[in-house]
Phi, psi and omega in degrees: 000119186269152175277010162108145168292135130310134189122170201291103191106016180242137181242182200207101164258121190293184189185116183266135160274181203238162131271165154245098204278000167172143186222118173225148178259132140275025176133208209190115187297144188313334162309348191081353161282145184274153165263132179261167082242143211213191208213124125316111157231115198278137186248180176253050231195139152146177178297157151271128159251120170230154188240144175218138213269160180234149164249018154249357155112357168283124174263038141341104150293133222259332193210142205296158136237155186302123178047049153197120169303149179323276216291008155261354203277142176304295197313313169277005175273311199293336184270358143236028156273316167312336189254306168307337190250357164262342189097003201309189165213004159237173189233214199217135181245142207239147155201140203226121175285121161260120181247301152003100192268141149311126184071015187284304204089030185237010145092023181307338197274322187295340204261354160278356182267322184279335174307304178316287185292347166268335159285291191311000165268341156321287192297331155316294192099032197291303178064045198268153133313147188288333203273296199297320192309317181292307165318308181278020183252345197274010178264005198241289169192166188329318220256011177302307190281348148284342162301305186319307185277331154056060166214136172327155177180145172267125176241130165246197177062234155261017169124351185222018175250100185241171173175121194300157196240124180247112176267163173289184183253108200195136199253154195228136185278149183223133172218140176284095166297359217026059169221139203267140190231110167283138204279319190295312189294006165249348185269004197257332209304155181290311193251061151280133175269108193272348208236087186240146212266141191289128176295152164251190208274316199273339190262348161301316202286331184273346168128353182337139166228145192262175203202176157247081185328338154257351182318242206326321181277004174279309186317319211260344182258339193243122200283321163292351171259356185276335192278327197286304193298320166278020184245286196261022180274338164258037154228028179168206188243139146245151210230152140258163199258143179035228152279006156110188347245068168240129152276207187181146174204114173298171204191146145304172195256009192264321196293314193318305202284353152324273161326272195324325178289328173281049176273147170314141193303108171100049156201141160248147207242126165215174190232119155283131234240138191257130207216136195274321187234119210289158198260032134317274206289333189289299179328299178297004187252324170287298199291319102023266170315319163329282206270034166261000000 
């Protein structure tokens, strides 16, 4: 894992991974999308993206990442979506540290994607609205426009009807069984439970209780997520995150690191600080100040 190139002209953007502190689908559009909803809780924890401007005008990724090709990569999709809908004429050189696991369900590729479009309307000189930006990032995926906006948040709809959330402040053991879970094949699944009666924001708050509408059908296909989730159900309550498959449970952080040290043999643990406001906005705001 490289920590990202050094030198003169590359900046470092954080790219936060999410918890989904609940995910239930409530039904399903004449389009075939499901309507969702879930509570974002943005960690302090998560990939880097770093960038650097080209002045001819070129989007390049500077370095591979395992199995996902340039032209699949978010970041560099995103910095030509970005670049086509402002008009920009400069471009970008891309590299992206990743810690975040593919297919985890903690958002990574989306929330490397919102990193991307929100330094390069900087670095650009782009001057795009955060709305508008949250619009081209939801042509990328669901979960794009809560990175974008970089607030902890209750989402309805496919994910882009948001509205910020101050969650407590409280840190969580997180574990990778290691296996990557594709989302479209669980949303095709027969026994995804479709009919979930819809939350209001004060009855999460008030204690309601909820679920992860794929936590079973990941459990009956991937026998490791199934192991990660009976592994920490006898020290708590654990969830899966998004479509899986890495799970989660909140914890202190002493009991965490207890746990964690004893994780089962091909999965890994680490503990994370749950944060209302992603350290995305702290950066773009130091990047801002900088260049006034």
């Amino acid at each position: 894992m490289s920590e990202g190139p050094r030198g003169d002209g590359w900046s470092a953007w954080p790219a936060p991974a999410k918890l989904n502190l609940f995910l239930h689908v409530t039904g399903r559009r004449a389009d075939g999308y499901h309507l969702l909803q879930t509570v974002f809780q943005l960690l302090d924890w998560g990939d880097t993206v770093h960038l650097r401007v080209r002045e001819d005008g070129e989007i390049r990724r500077d370095a591979e990442l395992v199995d996902v090709s340039e032209a699949q990569d978010l970041t560099v999709r995103a910095a030509r979506l970005l670049q086509m809908a402002s008009g920009a004429r400069l471009g970008a050189d891309i590299v992206t540290t990743k810690r975040i696991p593919m297919g985890g369900g903690l958002g990574g590729g989306s929330s490397d994607a919102a990193s991307a479009l929100v330094a390069l309307n900087v670095l650009w000189g782009v001057g795009m609205g955060v709305d508008d930006l949250a619009r081209l990032g939801l042509a990328l995926g669901a979960d794009v426009p809560v990175f974008v906006r970089g607030r902890s948040a209750f989402a309805e709809g496919i994910g882009e009807e948001i509205q910020a959330l101050d969650l407590p402040e409280r840190s969580f053991l997180i574990v990778d069984p290691g296996v990557s879970v594709p989302t479209a094949e669980l949303f095709q699944a027969a026994e995804l439970t479709r009919d979930s009666l819809p939350l209001t924001i004060a009855g999460f708050v008030a204690g309601a209780k909820t679920q992860n509408a794929f936590e079973p059908v990941v459990r009956a296909r991937y026998p490791a997520v199934a192991q990660a989730l009976d592994w920490l159900a006898a020290c708590g309550e654990p969830r899966l995150s998004g479509s899986g498959g890495t799970v989660f449970m909140p914890i202190c952080v002493d009991a965490g690191q207890s746990i964690a040290a004893t994780c089962p043999q091909g999965m890994r643990a680490w503990i994370a600080r749950g944060v209302n406001r992603s350290p995305l906005l702290d950066a773009l705001a130091e990047m801002e100040q900088h260049m006034a």
